[in-house]
N, C-alpha and C positions, 0 to 999 in steps of 0.2 A: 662247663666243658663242652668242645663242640660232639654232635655222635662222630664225624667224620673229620680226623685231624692227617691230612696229605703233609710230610715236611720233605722237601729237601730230595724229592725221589728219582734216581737213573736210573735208570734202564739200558743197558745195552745188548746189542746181537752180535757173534759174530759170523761173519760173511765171506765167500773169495774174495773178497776187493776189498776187505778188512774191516775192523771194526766199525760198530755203524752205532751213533748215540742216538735212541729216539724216542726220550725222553731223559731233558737234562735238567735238573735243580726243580721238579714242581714243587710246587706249594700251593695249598689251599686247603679251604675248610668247609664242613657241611653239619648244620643246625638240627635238629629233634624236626622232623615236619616243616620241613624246610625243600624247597624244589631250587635245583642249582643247575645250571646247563653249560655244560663243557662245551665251549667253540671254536669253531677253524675249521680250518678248509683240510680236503683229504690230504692224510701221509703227516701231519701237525704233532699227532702224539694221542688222539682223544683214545682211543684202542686199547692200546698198550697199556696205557696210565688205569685204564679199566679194570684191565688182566692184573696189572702190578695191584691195584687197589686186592682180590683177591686170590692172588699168588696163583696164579693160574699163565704163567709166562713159560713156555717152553723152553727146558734147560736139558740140554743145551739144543739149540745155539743160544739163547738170549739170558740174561743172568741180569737182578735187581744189586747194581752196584753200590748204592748207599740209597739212605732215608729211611724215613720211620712211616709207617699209616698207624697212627693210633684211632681204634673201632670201639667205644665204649669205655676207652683210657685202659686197653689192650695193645698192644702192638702187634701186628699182624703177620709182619715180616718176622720176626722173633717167638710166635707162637708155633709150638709142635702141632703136626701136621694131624694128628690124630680129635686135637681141639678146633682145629681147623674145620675141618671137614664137617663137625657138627656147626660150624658159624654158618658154610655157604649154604643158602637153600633156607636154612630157619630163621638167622639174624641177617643175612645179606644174600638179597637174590640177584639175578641177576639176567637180564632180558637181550639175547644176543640177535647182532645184525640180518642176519639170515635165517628164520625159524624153522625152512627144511633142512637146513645144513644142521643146526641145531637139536632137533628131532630126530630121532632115528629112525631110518626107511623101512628097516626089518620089523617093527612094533607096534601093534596099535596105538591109539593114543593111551586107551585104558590101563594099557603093560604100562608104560612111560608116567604117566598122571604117578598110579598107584604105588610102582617103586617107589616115587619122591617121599609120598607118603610115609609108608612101613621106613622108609630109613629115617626120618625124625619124628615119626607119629606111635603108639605102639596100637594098633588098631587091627581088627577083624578083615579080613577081603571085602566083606558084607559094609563093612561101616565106612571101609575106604569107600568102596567105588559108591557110595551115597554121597560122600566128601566132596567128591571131584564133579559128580552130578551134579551137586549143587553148584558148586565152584565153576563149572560152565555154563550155567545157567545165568550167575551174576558178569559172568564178561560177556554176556548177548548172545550164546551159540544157541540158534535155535536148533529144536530136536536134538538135547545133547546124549540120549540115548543110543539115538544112530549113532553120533559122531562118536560117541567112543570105544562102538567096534569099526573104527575105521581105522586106515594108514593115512601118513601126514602127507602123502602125493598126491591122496582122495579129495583133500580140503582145500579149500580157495585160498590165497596167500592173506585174506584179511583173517580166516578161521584159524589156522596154520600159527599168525599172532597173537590172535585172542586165547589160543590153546597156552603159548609161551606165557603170556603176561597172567594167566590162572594159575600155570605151575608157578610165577614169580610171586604170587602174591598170597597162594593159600595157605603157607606156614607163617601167615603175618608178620614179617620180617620187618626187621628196624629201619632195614634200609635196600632203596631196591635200584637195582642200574641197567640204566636201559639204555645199550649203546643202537643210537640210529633205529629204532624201530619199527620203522615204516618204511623204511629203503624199498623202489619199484612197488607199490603199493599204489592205487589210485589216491585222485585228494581227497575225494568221498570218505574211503576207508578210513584213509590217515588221520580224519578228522574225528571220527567219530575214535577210534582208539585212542587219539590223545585224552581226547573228554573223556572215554575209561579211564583212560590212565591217572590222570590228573583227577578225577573225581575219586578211585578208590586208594589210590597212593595218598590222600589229604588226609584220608580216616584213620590211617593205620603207618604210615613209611615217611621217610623223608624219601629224597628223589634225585637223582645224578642224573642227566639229562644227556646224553652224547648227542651233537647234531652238528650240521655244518647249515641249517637253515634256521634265520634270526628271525623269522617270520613266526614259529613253533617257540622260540624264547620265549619273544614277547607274549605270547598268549600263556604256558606254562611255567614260567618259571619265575623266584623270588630276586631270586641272583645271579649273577655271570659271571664265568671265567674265561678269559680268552687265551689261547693255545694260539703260538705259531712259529713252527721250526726246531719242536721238542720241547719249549720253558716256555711259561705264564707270563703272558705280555700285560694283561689288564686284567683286576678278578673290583668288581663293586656292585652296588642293587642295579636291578633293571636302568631304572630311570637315570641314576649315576653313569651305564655305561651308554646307552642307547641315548640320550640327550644333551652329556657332559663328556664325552671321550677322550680320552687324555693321550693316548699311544697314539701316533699314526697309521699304526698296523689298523687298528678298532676304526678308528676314522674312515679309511680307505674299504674297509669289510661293510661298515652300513653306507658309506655311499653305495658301490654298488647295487644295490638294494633296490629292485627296479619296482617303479612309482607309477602310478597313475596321473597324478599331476603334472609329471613329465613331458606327456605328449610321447612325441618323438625321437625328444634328445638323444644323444649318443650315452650308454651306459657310462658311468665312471670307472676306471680300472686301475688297477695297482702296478706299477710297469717293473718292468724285470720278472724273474727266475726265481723258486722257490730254493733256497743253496742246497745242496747236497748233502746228505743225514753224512755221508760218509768225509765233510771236508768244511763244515761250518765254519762262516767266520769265527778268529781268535774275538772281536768284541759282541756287539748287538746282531744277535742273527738276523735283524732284520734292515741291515743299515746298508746294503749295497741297493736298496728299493726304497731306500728314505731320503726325501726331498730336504729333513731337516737335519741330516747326517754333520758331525763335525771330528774332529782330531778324536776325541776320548771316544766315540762311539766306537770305532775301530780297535783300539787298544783293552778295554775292560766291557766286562760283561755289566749290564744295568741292572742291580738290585728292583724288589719293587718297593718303591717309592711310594709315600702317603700324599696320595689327591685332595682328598677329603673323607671326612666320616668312614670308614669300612668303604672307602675305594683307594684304589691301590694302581700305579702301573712301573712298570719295568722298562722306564724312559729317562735319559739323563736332562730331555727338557723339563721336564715334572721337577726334578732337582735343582732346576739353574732359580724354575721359578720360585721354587722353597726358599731357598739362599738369596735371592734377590729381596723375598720380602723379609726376610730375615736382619738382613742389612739397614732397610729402610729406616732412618732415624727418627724415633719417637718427640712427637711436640712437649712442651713441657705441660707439667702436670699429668700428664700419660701415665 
């Protein structure tokens, strides 16, 4: 069984300008020690599906309308809130986009660290803040003595993360989700954290990866899923998506992908409008920006479809080409 079983999950808000779906039908899965990377461009669903993943969605306005996440062949959405609360933080952390927003202004880090602690640990003051010592010590903060009589405004925004991905990782959680980690961050930094990340997430966690850069895929992660306009366009291993792409969405996302070999050339771009959460097309959300658009794209939403091996896309060409070879008349003795 997978550790991380996503079926079938909506998400809706509602808004003045009414209902807004953003996140419709995902599905996807995540392996024991396994690194996976949620992708697409801003406003796709990678967030939300985050939050949904640990019922952490604001209600109201926003309500998890159907689906299951089964976490260890638990359901999550169906788990009382009291068993809850012991899963996030111990069996699922979780690393958010902005680590001052995340942090609280009013608390040193030591206040912050140590709660995490005492609420799944049952430990001394004395043996926590040794805990967390050490625990800074292994995400690179030098002098972590200082740093933890400091405030999170004190700390440079690379410390600020490395403080976040230490709380994510020191009750050795099954599984840890790091949406967008490095947002305004230099490349230096981001580099160097990811190599944290990826180095101690292997030891101990599997890995959900939120990101809109496939440049960080390809270095971190085992597998991909592509997001775009609420539901899973593409989900298969690296090399399957990034060399074999089957969507046009996924095609049109690594071409623009700007190259060195290029020169000069003009970027590749994806033409049109991302449609509106609030008015999606009734078929392929993404068929009013598809060159290879026909009749049934418009009318039904696209299942995903088997490409190959554990790749998967949410394309009625993937289908035609299934069914064509399907037809194909076998020679005799076949």
């Amino acid at each position: 069984m997978p550790l991380l079983n996503v079926e079938n999950l909506t998400v809706r808000f509602d808004t003045d300008d009414g209902p807004l779906t953003a996140v419709d039908g995902v599905t996807f899965c995540l392996n024991a020690g396994e690194s996976v990377g949620l992708v697409g461009e801003s406003g796709c669903g990678k967030s939300v599906t985050a939050l949904a993943i640990a019922r952490l969605i604001p209600c109201p306005p926003g309500s998890i309308e159907s689906g299951h996440v089964y976490f260890n062949d638990q359901d999550l959405l169906r788990t009382d809130i009291r068993t809850l609360k012991d899963i996030r933080g111990n069996q699922i952390s979780m690393i958010f986009q902005e680590p001052l927003s995340a942090l609280s202004p009013l608390l040193r880090i030591e206040d912050q660290m140590i709660e995490a602690v005492f609420f799944h640990r049952d430990m001394s003051r004395g043996d926590a803040r040794l805990f967390v010592l050490d625990w800074l010590s292994r995400v690179g903060i030098p002098d972590p003595e200082e740093r933890l009589s400091a405030y999170p405004y004190q700390l440079s925004g690379g410390m600020q993360q490395r403080v976040m991905i230490a709380m994510a990782l020191m009750m050795s959680p099954d599984l840890v989700i790091a949406d967008e980690p490095t947002t305004a961050l230099d490349v230096t930094t981001q580099a160097q954290i990811f190599a944290l990340l990826s180095r101690m997430v292997k030891k101990r966690a599997a890995l959900l990866l939120i990101t809109h850069d496939m440049g960080v895929v390809w270095e971190t992660c085992d597998r991909v899923v592509v997001m775009y306009a609420s539901r899973v366009v593409e989900t298969g291993g690296l090399k399957d998506v990034f060399f074999r792409p089957a969507h046009p969405y996924t095609r049109g996302l690594l071409a623009a992908i700007p190259s060195l070999s290029r020169g000069k050339a003009r970027l590749s771009e994806i033409p049109g409008q991302v449609p509106s959460p609030l008015a999606y097309p009734d078929g392929c959300h993404f068929m009013d920006r598809c060159r290879f658009a026909f009749d049934r794209c418009k009318n039904e939403k696209p299942a995903l479809f088997e490409v190959g091996e554990e790749h998967m896309a949410a394309c009625f060409l993937v289908d035609q080409k299934r069914e064509k070879s399907r037809a194909v008349p076998q020679g005799r003795g076949a």
